[in-house]
N, C-alpha and C positions, 0 to 999 in steps of 0.2 A: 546542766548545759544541754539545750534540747540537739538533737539529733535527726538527721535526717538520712533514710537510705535513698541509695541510688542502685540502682540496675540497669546494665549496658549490654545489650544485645551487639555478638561483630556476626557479619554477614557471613552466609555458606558460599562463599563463591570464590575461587581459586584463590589466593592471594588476598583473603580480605583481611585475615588477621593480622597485627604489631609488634614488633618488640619496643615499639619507642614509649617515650613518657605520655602520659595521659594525664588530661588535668580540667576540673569542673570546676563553673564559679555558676552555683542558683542566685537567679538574680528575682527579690519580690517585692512587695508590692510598699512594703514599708524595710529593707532592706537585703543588703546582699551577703553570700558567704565570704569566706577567704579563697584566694585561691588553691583547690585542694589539690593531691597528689593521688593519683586513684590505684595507680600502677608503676612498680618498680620491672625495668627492664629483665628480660629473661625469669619473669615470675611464671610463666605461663596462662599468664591471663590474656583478653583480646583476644586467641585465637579463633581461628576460624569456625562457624558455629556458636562461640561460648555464649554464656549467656552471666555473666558475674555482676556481685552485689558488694555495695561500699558503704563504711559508715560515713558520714559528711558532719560532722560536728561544727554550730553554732553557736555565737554568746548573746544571740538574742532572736527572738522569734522574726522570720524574716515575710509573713503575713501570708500572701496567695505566691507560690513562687508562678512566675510568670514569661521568667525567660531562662534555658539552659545554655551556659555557654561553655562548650568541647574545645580544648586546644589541645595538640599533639607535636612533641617536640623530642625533635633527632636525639636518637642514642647512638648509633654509628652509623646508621646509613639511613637517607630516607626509604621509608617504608610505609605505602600509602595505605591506610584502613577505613574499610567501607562499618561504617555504625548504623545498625537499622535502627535502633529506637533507645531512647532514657527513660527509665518510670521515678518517679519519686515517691516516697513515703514519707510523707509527712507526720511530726509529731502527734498531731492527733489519729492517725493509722490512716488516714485519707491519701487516696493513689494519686497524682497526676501523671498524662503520660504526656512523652514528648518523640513524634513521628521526626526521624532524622530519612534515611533511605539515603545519605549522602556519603561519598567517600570525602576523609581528609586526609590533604595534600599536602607533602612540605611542612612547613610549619604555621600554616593558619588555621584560622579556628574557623568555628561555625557557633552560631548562634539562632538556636531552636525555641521559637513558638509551643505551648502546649497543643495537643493534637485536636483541637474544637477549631470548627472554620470559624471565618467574621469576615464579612464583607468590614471595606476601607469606612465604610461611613457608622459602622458599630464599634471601632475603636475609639476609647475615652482618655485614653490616657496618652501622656506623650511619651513614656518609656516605649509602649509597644508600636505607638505613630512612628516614631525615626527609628524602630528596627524594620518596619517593614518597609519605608524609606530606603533605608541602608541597602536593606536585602538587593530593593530591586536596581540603585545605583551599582551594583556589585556586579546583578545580572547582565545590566546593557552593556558594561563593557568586555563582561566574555561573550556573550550571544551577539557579536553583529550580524548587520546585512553586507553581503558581496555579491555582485553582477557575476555571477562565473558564465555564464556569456549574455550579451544583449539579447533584448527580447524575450528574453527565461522570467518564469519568477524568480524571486532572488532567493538566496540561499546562505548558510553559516560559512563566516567569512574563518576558514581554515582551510588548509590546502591538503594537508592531511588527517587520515583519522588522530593522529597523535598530539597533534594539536588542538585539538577539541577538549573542551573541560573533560577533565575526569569522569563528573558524570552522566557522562551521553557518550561515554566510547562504552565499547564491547567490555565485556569480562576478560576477554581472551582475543587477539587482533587474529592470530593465524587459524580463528574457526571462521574468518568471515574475508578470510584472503582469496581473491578472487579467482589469481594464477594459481595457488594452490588446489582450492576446489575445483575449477575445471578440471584440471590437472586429474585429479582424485577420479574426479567423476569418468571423464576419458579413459583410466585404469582397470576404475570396477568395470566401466562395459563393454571391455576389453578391447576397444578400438583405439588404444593408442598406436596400434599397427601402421592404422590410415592415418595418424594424424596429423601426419607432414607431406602428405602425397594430392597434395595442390597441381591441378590441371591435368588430375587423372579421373578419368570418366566410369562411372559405373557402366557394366555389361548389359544389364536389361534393368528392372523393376525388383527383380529377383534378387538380383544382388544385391540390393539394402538391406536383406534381410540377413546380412552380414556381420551390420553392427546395429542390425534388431534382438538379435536375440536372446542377449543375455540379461535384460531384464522385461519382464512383459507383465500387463496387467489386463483385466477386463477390457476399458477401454481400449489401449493404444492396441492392442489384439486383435479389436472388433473394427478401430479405423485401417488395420493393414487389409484388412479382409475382405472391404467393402470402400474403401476410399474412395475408388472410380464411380462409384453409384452416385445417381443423382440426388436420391434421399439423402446420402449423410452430408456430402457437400451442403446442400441445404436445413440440415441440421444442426449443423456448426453455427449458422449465424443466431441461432434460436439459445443453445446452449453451449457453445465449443468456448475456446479461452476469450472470444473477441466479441462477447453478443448486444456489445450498444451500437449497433452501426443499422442494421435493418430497421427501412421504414415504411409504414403501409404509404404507398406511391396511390398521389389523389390525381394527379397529372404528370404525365411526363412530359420529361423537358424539351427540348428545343434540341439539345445536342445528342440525346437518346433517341430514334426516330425511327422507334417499333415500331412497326405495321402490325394491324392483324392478320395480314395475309401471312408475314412471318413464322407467327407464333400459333395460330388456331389449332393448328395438330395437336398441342400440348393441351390443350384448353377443353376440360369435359363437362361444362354445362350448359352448353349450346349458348352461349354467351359469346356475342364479340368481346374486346381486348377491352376496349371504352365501356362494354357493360360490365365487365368482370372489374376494372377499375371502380366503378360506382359503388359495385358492390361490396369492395372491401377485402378482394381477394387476390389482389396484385400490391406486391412489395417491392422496393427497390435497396440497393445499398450501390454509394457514390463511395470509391475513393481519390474524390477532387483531392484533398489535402498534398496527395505524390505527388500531381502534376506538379511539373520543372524542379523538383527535387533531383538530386544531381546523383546518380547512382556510383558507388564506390569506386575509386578508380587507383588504391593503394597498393596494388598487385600490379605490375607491368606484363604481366604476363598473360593474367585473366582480366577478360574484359568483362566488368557484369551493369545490369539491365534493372529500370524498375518501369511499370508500369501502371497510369490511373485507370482501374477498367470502371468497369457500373454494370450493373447486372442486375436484370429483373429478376422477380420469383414469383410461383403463383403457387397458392395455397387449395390442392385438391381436393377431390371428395371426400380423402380419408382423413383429409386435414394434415395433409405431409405439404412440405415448404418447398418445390423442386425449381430450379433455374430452367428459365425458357429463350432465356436472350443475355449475351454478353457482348459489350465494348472494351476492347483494352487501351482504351485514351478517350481523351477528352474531345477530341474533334471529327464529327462523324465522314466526315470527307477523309480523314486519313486511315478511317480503324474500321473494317468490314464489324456487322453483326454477327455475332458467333451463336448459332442453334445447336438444340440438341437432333435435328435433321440435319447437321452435314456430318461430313466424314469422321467416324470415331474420334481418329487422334486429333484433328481439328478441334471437338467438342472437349475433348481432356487436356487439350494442352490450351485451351483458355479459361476452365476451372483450373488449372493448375496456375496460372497467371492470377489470378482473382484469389487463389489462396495464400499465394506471396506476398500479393499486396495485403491480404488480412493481418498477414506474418509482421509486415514494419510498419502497417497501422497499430497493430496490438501493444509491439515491444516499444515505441516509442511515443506513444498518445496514450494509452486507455492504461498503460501499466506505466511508464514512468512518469510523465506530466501528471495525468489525472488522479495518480494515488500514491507515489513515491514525494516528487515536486511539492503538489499541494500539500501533505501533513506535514512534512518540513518547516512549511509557510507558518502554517497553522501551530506547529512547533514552537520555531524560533519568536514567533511574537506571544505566544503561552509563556516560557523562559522570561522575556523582554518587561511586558506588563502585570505580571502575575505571580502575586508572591505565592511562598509556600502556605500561608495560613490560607490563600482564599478558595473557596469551596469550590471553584471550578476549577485551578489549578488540580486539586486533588482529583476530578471528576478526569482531567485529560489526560495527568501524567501517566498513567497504565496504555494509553491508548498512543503514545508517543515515544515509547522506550525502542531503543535504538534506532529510531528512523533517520536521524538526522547523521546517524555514524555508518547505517550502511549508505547513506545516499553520499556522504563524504567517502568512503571509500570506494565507492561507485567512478566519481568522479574523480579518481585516483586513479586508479586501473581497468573500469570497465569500457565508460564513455571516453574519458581524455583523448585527446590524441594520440596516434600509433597503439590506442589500448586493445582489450580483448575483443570487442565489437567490431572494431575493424576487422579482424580475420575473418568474420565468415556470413558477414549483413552484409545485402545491397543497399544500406542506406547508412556501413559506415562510411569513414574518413570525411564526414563532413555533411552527410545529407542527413544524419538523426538529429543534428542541431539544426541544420534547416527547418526538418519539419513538425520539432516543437515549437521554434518560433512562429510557424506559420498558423499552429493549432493551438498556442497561445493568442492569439488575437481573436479565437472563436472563444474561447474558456469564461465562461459564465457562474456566477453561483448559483444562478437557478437550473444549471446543467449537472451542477451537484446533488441537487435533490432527488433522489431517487426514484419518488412519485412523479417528479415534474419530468425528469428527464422519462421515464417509459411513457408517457401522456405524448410529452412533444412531439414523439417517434410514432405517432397513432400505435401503439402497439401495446393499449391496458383492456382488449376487452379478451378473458379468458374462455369468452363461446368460440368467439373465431381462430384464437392460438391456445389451444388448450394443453399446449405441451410444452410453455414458452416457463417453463421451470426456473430459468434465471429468473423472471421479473415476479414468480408465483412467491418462490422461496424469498426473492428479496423485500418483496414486501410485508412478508408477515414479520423478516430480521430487523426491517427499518418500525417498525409499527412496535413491535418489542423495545427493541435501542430507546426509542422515542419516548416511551412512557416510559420508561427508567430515567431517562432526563428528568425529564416533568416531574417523576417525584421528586428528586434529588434537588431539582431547583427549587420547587414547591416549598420544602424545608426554609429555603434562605431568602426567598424571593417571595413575601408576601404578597406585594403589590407590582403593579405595572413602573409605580414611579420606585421602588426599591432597584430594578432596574437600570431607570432613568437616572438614579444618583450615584447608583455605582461607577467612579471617572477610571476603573482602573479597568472594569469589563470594556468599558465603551474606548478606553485605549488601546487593548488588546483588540477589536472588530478593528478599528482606525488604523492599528500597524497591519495588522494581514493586508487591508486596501490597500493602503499610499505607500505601505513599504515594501511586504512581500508582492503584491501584484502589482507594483509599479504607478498605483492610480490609474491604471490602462482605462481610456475609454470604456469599449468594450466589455468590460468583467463585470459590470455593474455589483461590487460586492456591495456590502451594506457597510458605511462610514461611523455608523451609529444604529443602537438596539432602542427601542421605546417600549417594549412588554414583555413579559413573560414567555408570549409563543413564539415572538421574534427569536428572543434565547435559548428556547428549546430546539425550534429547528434550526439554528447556528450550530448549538453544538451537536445535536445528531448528524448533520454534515459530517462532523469531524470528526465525532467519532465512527460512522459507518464507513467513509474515506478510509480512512487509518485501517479502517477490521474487515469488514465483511465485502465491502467493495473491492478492495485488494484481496482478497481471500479468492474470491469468483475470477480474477481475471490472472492469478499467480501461479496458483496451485493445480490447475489443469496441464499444464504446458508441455510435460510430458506426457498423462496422456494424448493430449492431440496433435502436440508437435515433435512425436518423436518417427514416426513414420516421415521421413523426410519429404516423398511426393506432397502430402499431404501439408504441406506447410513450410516450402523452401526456402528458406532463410534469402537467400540472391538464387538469380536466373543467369544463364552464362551465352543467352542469345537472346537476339532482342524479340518483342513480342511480334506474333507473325501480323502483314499488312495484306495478306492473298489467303482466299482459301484455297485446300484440297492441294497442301506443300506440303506437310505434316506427316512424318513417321514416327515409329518407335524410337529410332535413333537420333531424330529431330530434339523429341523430346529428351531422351538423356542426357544429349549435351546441352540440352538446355540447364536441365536439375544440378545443384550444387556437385562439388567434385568428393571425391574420396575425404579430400583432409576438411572442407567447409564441411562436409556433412558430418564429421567427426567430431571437430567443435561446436556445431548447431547441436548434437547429441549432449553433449556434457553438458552445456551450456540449460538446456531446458531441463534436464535431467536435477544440476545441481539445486537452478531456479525453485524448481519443487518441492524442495526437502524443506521438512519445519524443522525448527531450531531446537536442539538440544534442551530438553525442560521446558517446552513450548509453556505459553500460557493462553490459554483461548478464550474467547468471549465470555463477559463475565465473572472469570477467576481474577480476582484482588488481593492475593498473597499478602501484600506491603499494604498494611493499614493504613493509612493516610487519614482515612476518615475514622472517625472514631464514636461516634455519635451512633445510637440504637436505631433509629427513626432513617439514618442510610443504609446502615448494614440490614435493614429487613428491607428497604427497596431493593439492595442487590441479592437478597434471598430470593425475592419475588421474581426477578430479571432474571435469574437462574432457571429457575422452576420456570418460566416463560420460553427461557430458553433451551429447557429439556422436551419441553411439549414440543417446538417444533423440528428438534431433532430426530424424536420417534415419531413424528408424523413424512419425515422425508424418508426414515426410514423405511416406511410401510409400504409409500407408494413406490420404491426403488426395489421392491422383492423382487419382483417379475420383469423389472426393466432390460433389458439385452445392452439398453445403455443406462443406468444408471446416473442420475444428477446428483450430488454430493457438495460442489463447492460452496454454495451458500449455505450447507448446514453447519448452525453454532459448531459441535465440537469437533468441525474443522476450521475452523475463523480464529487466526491467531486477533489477539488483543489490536496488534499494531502491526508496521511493515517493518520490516527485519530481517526479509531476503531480498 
């Protein structure tokens, strides 16, 4: 009677292991087993880590086995078990393996594909046609879409993480609780003292340095020390948490109405404004987006304030980036020009304004819309159209592990209403839904591209910003990323028209459009792929979205926004309309109070932290792929991606600031915080 073994890997992760019954049926090509019985309760087998092996006896040769089907059924209590993989042994001693990575639930099964990709159009047989069928009927009714508010992309129709399939929530709910971590983080740096002391006013500058000091690093060190200076301010746009907003300015606007009388003092190459313009060494950043955004008004007792400034830069002899003119609104008839010739506090308390507004352009454009939102998108229609056998499924799911569970517990307790946001943002209680909706109708895919978007913003030539280290470092990440695509697709994608016949690829581009981004005008995503390089730069989109993109705009936050001047969460007076009003005092009442500044601390502090067992660019733990010919592209992607970590390395020796966030092995895989 021939025999076949089986081996079942259970997952290391809290809770992954069973006591319940466990039962295989190998289903092949010329037939199937019995239902077997692999595990009797309280045997000790299934647990957590194990890795156990079964005989499976047959009464007749059952040919290529081709499908594994797992059921797990109640012994006293449900008891959900994450299975990472089945191997088979075939009676001729030949291995198949079979990639699971899934938890099972209750009492269903799961039915696994051998671990070799196949595009839909390379399957011959109708056994394996209506299991991937099956599969993906199974998927679309746990992955829906839901509006969680108009004008958003859309998002997984669950209200809580707990209600998310099994597997796309956390390991553990209370490592990614939001009240809890703030919490935590307010503790460790021991400002929970302040942090119920709402519309109490810091004494000077000094005093922040109250609930600075219990944790400090290079950075946030070097911004408390030097924040006021004109240099870091304007180094912040080049490399700080926020640097897609700077753009070399070829005209200025209509509503900006710099003179050079204004500004020549600042200007050192005997150049008027309009030649220093030509030349390519005047920059601007707008943040039109705030305008009529509604500033938080969920405190009756604090009133707080936001403001659209716009602020020229000009690029010195030394090649530093310094501010020569600011506006804090949109209408030049209501908002004086603010120089670095008038009165000190005048000039700091409108880079102080310019810094705020970076503050809730950052946390709610550049970090959640543009790299939390979109993988979601990009997520729930991977899940939607895309089985587990097929080769791109495997290529994104690494790069999509928990996003969709922290962005659901996001919108649980961070964003929701009366959530944590609200406490201590000028643009909670209602203005951070504002103004994604508003910066969703700009939202482009070609603003995802990483080469396209630093182009758009004139700002790719590295003579004239030679220290503009976000766009250096991200583009040798994206340039890397990309040809790892390109093999990996290379493998399955012989032709343009392999592409072109794949209906399950080009369903997947077609749901991100018309579902997740709504068909918005606007967006122009692509409805449909026609080649190879279409596909490659699709999905490095999505994957640098998900990794490295998020990595640059997350993981700084403490250092540059824990200095509170430096990054005020809300202003607590409105922006000044007069100059030469401005004191010290001006200013502190201006700056968040003891308990906002307490929660804007935890808050950036926690944002920052990588995840316990992080996984970073490149590491593939969960085989998925099982093919030689990918595992030596992602050896090569590795190695590509050590090269340009000790090359950031090198140039960061001697740096006083150091640039770090685009280096691989700090780029988690996916978004997760």
């Amino acid at each position: 009677m021939p025999s076949y073994t089986v081996t079942v890997a259970t997952g290391s992760q809290w809770f992954a292991g069973t006591d319940d019954y466990v039962y295989i049926t190998l289903v092949g090509t010329e037939g199937c087993s019995e239902r077997t019985l692999l595990d009797k309760p309280l045997y000790n087998d299934f647990e957590r880590g194990a890795v156990d092996s079964y005989n499976v006896k047959v009464d007749e040769n059952l040919g290529d086995v081709v499908l594994v089907k797992i059921e797990k059924k109640k012994y006293w209590m449900q008891d959900d078990w994450y299975c990472r993989y089945v191997t088979i042994k075939t009676p001729c001693g030949d291995y198949v393996e079979f990639p699971c990575f899934r938890w099972l639930v209750d009492d269903k099964e799961v039915v696994l594909r051998d671990g070799r990709a196949f595009l839909p159009q390379d399957d011959k047989t109708s056994i394996v046609k209506q299991h991937r069928q099956k599969e993906l009927d199974q998927r679309r009714k746990a992955y829906r879409w839901k509006e969680w508010q108009p004008g958003f992309p859309l998002s997984i129709d669950a209200n809580r993480h707990r209600d998310l399939p099994r597997d796309i929530q956390f390991d553990s709910e209370k490592g990614v609780d939001f009240i809890l971590n703030y919490s935590k983080a307010i503790e460790n740096l021991c400002v929970n003292s302040f942090m119920n002391m709402f519309q109490s006013s810091w004494s000077d500058f000094a005093d922040f340095e109250k609930i600075f000091v219990r944790i400090k690093n290079t950075i946030s060190e070097y911004v408390m020390q030097h924040w006021k200076e004109d240099f870091m301010f304007g180094y912040q746009f080049l490399n700080g948490c926020n640097p897609v907003l700077i753009c070399k300015c070829t005209e200025l606007p209509d509503k900006f109405p710099v003179t050079n009388e204004m500004v020549s003092v600042s200007l050192e190459r005997d150049l008027t404004l309009e030649q220093e313009i030509k030349a390519g060494n005047i920059f601007i950043v707008d943040y039109d987006m705030l305008d009529g955004i509604n500033a938080n008004s969920t405190d009756p007792y604090t009133q707080q304030y936001l403001a659209a400034p716009m602020c020229l830069l000009y690029r010195n002899l030394r090649n530093k980036i310094l501010p020569i003119a600011i506006q804090l609104g949109q209408d030049p008839d209501e908002n004086p020009i603010f120089l670095p010739t008038d009165g000190q506090y005048d000039w700091l308390l409108a880079k102080i304004w310019v810094r705020s507004a970076d503050f809730q352009h950052h946390q709610n454009i550049t970090h959640l819309l543009r790299t939390h939102l979109m993988t979601e998108v990009f997520g729930i229609a991977m899940f939607r159209q895309l089985p587990a056998v097929h080769p791109v499924f495997k290529l994104l799911i690494p790069h999509i592990r928990f996003t969709i569970a922290i962005n659901t517990k996001a919108r649980e307790q961070l964003i929701c209403e009366c959530g944590i946001f609200d406490k201590a943002n000028a643009t909670g209680g209602g203005g951070h839904i504002q103004l994604v909706q508003k910066a969703t109708k700009t939202l482009t895919f070609r603003s995802l591209c990483f080469p396209d978007m630093i182009k758009s913003r004139g700002m790719d030539s590295t003579e004239e910003l030679p220290t503009y280290f976000y766009r250096d470092d991200g583009y040798k990440v994206w340039e890397a990323t990309k040809s790892f695509v390109s093999d990996v697709i290379g493998i399955y994608y012989t032709s343009d028209e392999r592409v072109q016949g794949d209906e399950e690829i080009q369903a997947f581009v077609k749901d991100v459009c018309s579902f997740g981004m709504q068909d918005f005008d606007h967006c122009e995503f692509p409805k449909s792929l026609k080649t190879r390089d279409e596909l490659v730069e699709y999905l490095t989109v999505v994957i640098f979205t998900a990794s490295s993109q998020h990595a640059a705009v997350n993981f700084g936050q403490y250092d540059w926004c824990s200095w509170i001047p430096n990054a005020p969460s809300t202003m607590r007076k409105p922006p000044p309309k007069e100059k030469g009003q401005v004191d010290v005092k001006t200013i502190i009442e201006s700056l968040p109070d003891r308990g906002r500044s307490s929660w804007h601390l935890g808050a950036v502090w926690a944002l920052s932290q990588y995840q316990e067992n992080e996984l970073y660019l490149g590491m593939y733990p969960d085989e998925h792929f099982i093919e030689k010919p990918v595992k030596d592209a992602m050896g090569k992607f590795r190695k590509e991606l050590a090269e340009i970590t000790r090359s950031i390395k090198r140039r960061n020796e001697e740096k006083k600031l150091p640039y770090y966030n685009m280096s691989p092995d700090k780029i988690p895989n996916s978004v997760a915080v």
